[in-house]
C-alpha positions in Angstrom: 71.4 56.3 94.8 68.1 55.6 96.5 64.8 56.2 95.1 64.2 59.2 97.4 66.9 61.0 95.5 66.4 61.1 91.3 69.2 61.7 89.3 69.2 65.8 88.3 71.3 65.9 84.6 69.8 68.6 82.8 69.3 67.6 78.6 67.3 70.1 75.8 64.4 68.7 74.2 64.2 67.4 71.1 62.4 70.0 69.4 63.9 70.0 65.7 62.6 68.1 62.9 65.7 68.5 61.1 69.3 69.8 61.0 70.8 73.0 58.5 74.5 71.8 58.8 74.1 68.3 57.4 71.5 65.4 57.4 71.4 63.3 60.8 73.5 60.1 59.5 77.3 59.2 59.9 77.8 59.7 56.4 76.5 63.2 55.7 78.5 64.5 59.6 81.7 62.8 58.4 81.4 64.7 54.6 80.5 67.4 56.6 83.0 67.7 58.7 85.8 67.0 56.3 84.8 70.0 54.5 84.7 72.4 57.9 87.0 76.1 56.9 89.6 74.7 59.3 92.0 77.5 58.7 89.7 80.1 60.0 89.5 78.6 63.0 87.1 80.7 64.7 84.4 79.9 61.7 85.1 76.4 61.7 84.6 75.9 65.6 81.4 77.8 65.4 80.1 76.3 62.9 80.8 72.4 64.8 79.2 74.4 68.3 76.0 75.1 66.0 76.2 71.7 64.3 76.2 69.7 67.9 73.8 72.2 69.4 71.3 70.9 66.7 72.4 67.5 66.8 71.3 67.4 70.6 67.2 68.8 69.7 67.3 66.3 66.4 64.8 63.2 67.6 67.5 60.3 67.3 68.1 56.8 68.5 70.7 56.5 70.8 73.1 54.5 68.6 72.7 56.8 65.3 73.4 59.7 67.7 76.4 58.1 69.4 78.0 56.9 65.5 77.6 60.6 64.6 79.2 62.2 67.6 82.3 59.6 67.1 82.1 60.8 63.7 82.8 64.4 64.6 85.5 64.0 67.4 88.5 63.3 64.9 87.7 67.2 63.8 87.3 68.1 67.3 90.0 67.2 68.7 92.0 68.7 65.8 90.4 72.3 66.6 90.3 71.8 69.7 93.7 71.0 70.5 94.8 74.5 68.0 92.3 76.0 70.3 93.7 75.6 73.7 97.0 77.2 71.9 95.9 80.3 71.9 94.4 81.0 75.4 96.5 78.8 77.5 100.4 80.5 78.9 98.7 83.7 77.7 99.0 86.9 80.1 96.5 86.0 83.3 94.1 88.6 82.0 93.5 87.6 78.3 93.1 89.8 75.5 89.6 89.6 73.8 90.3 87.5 71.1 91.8 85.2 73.5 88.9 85.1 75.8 86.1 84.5 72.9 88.2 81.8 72.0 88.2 80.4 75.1 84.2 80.7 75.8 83.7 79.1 71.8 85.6 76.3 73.4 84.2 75.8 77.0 80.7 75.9 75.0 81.4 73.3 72.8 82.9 71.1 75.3 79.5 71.6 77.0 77.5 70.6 73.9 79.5 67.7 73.6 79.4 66.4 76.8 75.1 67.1 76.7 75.0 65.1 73.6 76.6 61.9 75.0 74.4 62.3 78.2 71.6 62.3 75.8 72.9 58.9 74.3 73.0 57.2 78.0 69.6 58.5 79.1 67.7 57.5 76.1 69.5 54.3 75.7 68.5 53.5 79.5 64.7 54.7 78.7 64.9 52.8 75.4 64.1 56.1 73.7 64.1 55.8 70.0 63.0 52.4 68.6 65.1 50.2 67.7 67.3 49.2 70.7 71.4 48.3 70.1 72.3 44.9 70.2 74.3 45.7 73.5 72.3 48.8 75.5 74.8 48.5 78.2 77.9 49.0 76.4 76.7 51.4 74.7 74.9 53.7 77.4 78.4 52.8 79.7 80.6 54.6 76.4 78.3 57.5 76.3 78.2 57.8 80.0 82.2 57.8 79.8 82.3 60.5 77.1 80.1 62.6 78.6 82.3 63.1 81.8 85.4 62.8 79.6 84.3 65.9 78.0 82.8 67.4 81.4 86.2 67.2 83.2 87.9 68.9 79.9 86.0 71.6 80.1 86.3 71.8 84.2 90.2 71.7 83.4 90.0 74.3 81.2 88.2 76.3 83.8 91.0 75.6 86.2 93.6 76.4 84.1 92.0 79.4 83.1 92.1 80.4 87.5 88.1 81.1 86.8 85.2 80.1 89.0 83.3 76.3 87.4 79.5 77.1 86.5 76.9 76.6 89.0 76.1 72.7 88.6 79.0 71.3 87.4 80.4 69.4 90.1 76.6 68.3 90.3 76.2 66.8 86.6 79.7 65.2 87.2 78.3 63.2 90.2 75.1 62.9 88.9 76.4 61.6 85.2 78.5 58.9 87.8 75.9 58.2 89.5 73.5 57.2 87.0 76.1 54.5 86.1 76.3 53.2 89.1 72.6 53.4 89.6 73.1 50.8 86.7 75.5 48.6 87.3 77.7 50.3 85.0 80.6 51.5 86.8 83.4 49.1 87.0 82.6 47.7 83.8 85.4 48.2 81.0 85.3 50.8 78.4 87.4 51.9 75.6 87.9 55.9 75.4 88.1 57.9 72.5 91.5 57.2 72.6 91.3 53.6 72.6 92.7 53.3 76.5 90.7 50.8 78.6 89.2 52.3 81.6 86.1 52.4 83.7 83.0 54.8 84.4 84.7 54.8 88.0 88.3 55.7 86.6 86.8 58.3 84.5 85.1 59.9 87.5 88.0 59.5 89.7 90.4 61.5 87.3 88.0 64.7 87.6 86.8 64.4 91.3 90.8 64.3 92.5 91.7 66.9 90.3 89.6 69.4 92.2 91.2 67.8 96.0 94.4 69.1 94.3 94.1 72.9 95.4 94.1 73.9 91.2 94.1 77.5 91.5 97.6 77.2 93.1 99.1 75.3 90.1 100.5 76.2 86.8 98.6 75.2 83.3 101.2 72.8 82.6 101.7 71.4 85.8 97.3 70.9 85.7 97.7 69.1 82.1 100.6 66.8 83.8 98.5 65.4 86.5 95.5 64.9 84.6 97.2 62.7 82.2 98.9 61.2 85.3 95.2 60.6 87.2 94.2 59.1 83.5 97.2 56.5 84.0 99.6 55.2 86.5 97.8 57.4 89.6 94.6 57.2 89.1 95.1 53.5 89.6 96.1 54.0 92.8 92.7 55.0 94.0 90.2 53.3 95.3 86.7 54.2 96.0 84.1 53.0 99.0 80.7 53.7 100.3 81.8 53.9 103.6 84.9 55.4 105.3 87.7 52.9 105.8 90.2 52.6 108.1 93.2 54.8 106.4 93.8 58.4 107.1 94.0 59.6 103.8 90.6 59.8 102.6 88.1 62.1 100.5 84.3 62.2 101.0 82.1 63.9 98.2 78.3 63.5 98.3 77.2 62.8 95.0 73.5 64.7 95.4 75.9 68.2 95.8 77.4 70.8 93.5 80.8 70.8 95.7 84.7 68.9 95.3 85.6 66.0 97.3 87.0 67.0 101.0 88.7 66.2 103.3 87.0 63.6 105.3 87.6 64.8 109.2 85.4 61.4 110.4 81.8 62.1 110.6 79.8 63.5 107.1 76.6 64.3 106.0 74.9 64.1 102.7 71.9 61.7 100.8 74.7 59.9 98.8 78.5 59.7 100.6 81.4 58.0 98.5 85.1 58.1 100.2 87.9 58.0 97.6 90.9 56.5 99.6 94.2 58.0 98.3 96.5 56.2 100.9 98.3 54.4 97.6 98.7 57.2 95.3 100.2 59.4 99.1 102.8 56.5 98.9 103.2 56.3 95.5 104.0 60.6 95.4 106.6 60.0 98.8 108.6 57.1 97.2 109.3 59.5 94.3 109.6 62.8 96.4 112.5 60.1 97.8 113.8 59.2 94.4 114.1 62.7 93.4 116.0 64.1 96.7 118.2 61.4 95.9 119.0 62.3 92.9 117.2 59.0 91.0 114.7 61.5 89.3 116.1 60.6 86.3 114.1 57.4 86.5 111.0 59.3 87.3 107.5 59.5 85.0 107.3 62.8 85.7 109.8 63.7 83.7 107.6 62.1 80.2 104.4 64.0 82.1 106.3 67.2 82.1 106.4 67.8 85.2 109.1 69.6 87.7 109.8 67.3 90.7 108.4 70.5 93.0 105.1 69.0 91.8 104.9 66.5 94.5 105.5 68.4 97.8 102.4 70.4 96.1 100.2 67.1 95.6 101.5 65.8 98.6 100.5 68.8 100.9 96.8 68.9 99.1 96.2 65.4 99.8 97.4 66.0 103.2 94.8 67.0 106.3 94.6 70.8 106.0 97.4 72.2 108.6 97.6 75.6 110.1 100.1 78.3 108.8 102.8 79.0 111.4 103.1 82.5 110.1 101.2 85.2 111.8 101.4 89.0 109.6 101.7 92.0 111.7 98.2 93.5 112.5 97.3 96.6 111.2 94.5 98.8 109.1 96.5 98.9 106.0 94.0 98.2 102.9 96.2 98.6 100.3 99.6 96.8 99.2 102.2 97.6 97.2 103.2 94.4 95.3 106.7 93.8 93.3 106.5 90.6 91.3 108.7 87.8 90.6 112.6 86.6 92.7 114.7 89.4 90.7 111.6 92.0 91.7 111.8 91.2 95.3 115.8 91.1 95.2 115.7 94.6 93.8 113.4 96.3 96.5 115.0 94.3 99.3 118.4 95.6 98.0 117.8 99.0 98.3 116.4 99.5 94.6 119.5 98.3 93.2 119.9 96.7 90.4 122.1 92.7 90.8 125.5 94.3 88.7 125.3 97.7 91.4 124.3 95.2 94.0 127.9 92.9 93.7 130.1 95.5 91.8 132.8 93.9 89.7 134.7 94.9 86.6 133.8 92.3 83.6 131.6 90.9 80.9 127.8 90.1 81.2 124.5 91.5 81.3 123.0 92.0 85.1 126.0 90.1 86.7 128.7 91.3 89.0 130.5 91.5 86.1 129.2 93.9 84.1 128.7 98.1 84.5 125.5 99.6 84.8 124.0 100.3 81.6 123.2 103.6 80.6 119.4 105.1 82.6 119.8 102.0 84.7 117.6 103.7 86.9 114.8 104.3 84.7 115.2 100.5 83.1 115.1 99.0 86.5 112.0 100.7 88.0 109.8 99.6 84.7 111.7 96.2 84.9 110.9 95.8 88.4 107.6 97.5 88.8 105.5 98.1 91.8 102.1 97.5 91.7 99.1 98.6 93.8 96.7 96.0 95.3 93.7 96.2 97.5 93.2 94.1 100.9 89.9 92.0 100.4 90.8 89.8 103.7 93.5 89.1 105.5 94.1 86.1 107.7 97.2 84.7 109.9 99.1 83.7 107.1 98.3 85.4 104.1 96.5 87.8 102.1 93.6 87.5 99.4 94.2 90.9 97.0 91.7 92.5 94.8 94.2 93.9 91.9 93.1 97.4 90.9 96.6 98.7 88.7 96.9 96.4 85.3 97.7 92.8 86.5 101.2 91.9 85.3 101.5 89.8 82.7 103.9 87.7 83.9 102.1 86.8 87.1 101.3 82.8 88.0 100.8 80.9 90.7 104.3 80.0 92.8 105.9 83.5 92.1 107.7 85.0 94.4 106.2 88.6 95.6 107.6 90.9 97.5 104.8 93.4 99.7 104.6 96.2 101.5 102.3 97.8 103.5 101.2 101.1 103.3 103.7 103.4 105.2 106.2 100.6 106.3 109.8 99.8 105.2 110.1 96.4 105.1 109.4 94.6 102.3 107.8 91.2 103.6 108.2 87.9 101.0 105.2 85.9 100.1 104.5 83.3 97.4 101.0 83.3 95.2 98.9 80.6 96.5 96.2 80.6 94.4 94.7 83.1 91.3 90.9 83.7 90.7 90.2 85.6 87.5 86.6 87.1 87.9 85.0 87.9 85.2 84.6 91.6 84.7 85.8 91.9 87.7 89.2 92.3 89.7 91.5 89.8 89.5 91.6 88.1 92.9 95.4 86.6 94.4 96.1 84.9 97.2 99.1 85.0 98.7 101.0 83.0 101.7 103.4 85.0 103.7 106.9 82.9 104.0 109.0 85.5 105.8 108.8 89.4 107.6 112.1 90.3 105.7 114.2 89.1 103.0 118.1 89.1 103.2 119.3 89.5 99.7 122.3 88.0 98.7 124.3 86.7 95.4 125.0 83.1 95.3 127.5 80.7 93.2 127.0 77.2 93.4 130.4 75.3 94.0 131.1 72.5 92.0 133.1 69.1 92.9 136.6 70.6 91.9 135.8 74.0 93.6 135.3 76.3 90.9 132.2 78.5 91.2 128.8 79.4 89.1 127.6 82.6 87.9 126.4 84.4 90.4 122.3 84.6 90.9 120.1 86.0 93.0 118.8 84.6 96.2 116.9 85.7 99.3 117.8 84.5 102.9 115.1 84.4 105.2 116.1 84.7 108.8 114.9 82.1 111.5 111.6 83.2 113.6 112.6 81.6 116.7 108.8 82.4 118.5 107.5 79.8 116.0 110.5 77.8 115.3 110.8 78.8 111.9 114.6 78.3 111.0 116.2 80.0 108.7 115.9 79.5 104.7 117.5 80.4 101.7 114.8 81.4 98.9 116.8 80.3 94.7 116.0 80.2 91.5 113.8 77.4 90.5 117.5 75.9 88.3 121.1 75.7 89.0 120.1 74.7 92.7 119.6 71.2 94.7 120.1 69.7 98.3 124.0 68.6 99.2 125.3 71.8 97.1 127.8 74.1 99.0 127.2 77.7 98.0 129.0 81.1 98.3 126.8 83.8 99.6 128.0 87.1 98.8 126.2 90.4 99.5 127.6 93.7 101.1 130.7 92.8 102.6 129.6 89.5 103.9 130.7 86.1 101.8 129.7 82.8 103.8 130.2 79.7 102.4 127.0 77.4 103.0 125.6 73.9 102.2 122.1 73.6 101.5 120.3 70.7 103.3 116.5 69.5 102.8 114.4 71.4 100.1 111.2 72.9 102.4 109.1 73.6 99.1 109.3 74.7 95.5 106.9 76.3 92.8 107.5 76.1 89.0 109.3 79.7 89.8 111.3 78.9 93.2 112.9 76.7 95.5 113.2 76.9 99.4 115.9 75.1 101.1 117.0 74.8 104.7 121.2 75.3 105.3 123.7 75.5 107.0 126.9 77.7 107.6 130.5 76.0 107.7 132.3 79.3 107.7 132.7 82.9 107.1 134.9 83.6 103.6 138.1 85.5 104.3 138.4 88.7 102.3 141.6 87.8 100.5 139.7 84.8 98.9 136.7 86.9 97.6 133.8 85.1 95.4 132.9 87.7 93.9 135.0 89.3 91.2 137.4 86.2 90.5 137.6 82.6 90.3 138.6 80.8 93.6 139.4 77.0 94.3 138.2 76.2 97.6 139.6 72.7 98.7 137.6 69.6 98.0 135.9 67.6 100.5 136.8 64.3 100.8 133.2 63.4 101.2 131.8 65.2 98.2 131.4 61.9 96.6 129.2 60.9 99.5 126.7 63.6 99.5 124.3 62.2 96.8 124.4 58.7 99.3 123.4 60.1 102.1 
């Protein structure tokens, strides 16, 4: 950065002569720590937020602060990986317990992260005496820690759908930028973990996460591709001071508090990087490929635990920003009412009838066409499939952004499938959640992406090679929108369903016998595929209530080929 523009990183002063958890030496911090109440967890992680909050106003030399700080981590990571088990996959609006935890945690990832940045500067002003045999390395480990530990807590944040703290993007940057200020960045470093990687890499793995749209992803699916931008991917970026030649590109200013952006061409700010992500685009296509063709198998998203819908998501974030093709019908509505989840908008689109009532059958099962109504059906299946009330906070062509005023469900996430309805029509209208916000004594905020005007529901089996036929589940068919050239789509379950399958539709009289072609998107909870019909199923071959053996292509065996 130029002179013109200091760095900003915000550090306490040193104001303690001494310390009331232990004395300031490795040896008293590791005896100490040892000895922490770990099975009353909340005890134990207050006490290591008060011990580190000390530790950082202790006058210290850069080296005796760094040994203690390594010191600590083995018990940190310990509580801080039983942490993260109790408020991550919790309801979206988390109990208080849950919530304390969850501040105790984002604190002391702050507190960490502060103390390393302590380390760097004073090792770079020669703060504290005697010097280390090897300034650089050391202040280049501290300055890697300290955004190691910044981007865990900014993931946390994500995956928690909250807003970051004012100045966080900022000390990211600014924690970069003083490495690169000192020649620092592309020199090697060992992590905590013992990986090799570089002030740059480090950086990278944060500043890509937020490109990634993370309020419309799942907390798994966040973990996945952070450990994924920590390995194989983040490899595949490169950075530049200037914008290069390749479409694919992200500028961030490193004098701001904002994400990388898009880069459209032309940018303004004191200190402009680009991060080019034209390799890690083809890396995420050739496996989109690999998947559609059934070679997923082979795939590292499977050891990152992640669903192969993951990639049409990263893709489509890394992509320039397109416009929605999807207009909503105007109107002065300011309230919705919202049904959550595939089986909830099946219900509603159905009439209020329940999948078995839906595809009558005599048989065994729960919910199937095979089984009777259970006894107050009715009753069960309004509070199973529950409408909720939401406010309008803005609506644009293609979506909604809802303030929810009833109890949020606790089974909502980002990818469900909704069904809405405005006040006073009777359509329901399909939409997916987009992205969650979860204010702080406040209303939670959703947004939502229409997909369709009206849903079709139907019952679908899933024909295998020899003919014979799944369990029925539910699906919704959305028709084609020829004034946009929307065609028509079939909305499944997130399992039991991939390109190449034929599939029985069945649903009030009607049984059509389709073959699902390219997959259009997917959440964690869905998958949208585009089909075709071959033909309309006579009655005296019904799907529904019996087993039927339809004859077998001969080119079955070429589908997965093609």
């Amino acid at each position: 950065m130029s002179e013109s523009a200091p760095i900003k990183l915000r550090i306490p002063r040193q104001d303690l002569t001494h310390m009331e958890a232990f004395a300031p030496n490795v040896e008293d911090a590791t005896r100490w720590a040892q000895h922490l109440p770990t099975a009353d967890l909340r005890n134990a992680v207050s006490l290591l937020r008060e011990a580190v909050g000390e530790l950082n106003r202790v006058p210290l030399a850069p080296a005796t602060r760094q040994h203690i700080l390594e010191a600590l981590n083995p018990t940190l990571q310990s509580l801080l990986q039983q942490l993260t088990r109790l408020f991550l996959n919790q309801p979206l609006v988390l109990p208080e317990t849950s919530r304390q935890l969850a501040e105790l945690t984002e604190s002391l990832l702050s507190l960490v992260s502060t103390g390393y940045t302590l380390v760097a500067i004073h090792t770079i002003q020669r703060v504290g005496g005697e010097q280390p045999a090897h300034p650089a390395r050391l202040a280049c480990e501290a300055l890697q820690r300290a955004i190691q530990f910044a981007g865990q807590r900014m993931l946390q944040t994500f995956q928690l759908y909250q807003h970051l703290e004012p100045q966080s993007w900022l000390t990211l940057h600014q924690l970069y930028a003083l490495g690169e200020r000192q020649q620092l960045a592309k020199l090697p470093v060992q992590d905590l973990q013992g990986r090799t990687t570089t002030l740059t890499g480090a950086w990278l793995r944060v500043a890509l996460l937020g490109c990634c749209q993370p309020n419309q992803l799942r907390q798994s699916d966040l973990t996945g591709i952070y450990r994924a931008l920590q390995d194989a991917w983040g490899q595949l970026l490169r950075l530049g001071s200037e914008r290069g030649e390749g479409a694919d590109q992200f500028v961030v200013d490193l004098h701001s508090d904002q994400p990388p952006h898009y880069s459209r061409g032309e940018a303004r700010g004191i200190e402009l990087r680009y991060i080019d992500t034209a390799g890690l685009m083809a890396e995420l296509k050739k496996l989109r490929e690999q998947e559609r063709q059934g070679r997923g198998h082979r795939s590292p998203l499977l050891a990152l635990g992640l669903p192969g819908s993951i990639l049409d998501h990263l893709i489509n974030a890394l992509s320039p920003p397109s416009q929605r093709n999807f207009s909503r019908r105007p109107g002065e509505a300011s309230k919705l009412e919202v049904t959550v989840g595939l089986s909830g908008a099946h219900f509603h689109c159905a009439g209020e009838r329940t999948f078995s009532e839906f595809l009558p059958a005599d048989g065994p099962g729960d919910d199937s066409p095979f089984s009777a109504p259970p006894p107050s059906a009715s009753a069960s299946a309004q509070e199973r499939f529950a409408v909720y009330r939401a406010e309008i906070m803005n609506a644009s062509p293609g979506g909604y952004c809802l303030s929810w005023t009833d109890p949020t469900p606790v089974n909502l996430r980002s990818g469900d499938i909704l069904g809405i309805r405005e006040t006073g029509q009777v359509e329901w209208v399909v939409a997916t959640v987009r992205w969650i916000s979860a204010m702080e004594a406040a209303s939670t905020l959703v947004g939502l992406e229409l997909l369709s005007p009206r849903a079709m529901p139907y019952g679908a089996r899933v024909m295998g090679a020899g003919g014979e036929l799944s369990r029925p589940m539910r699906v919704l068919l959305l028709p084609e929108i020829k004034l946009v050239g929307k065609p028509h789509t079939l909305i499944t379950p997130r399992t039991g369903f991939r390109e190449r399958q034929r599939v029985v539709l069945l649903g009030d009289g009607e049984e059509f016998l389709v073959q699902l072609l390219r997959q259009v998107s997917a959440s964690g909870s869905y998958s949208q595929f585009d089909f075709r019909y071959i033909r309309e199923l006579e009655k005296s071959t019904s799907a529904v209530a019996e087993e039927i053996t339809m004859p077998k292509s001969t080119f079955d065996s070429l589908w997965s080929q093609i």
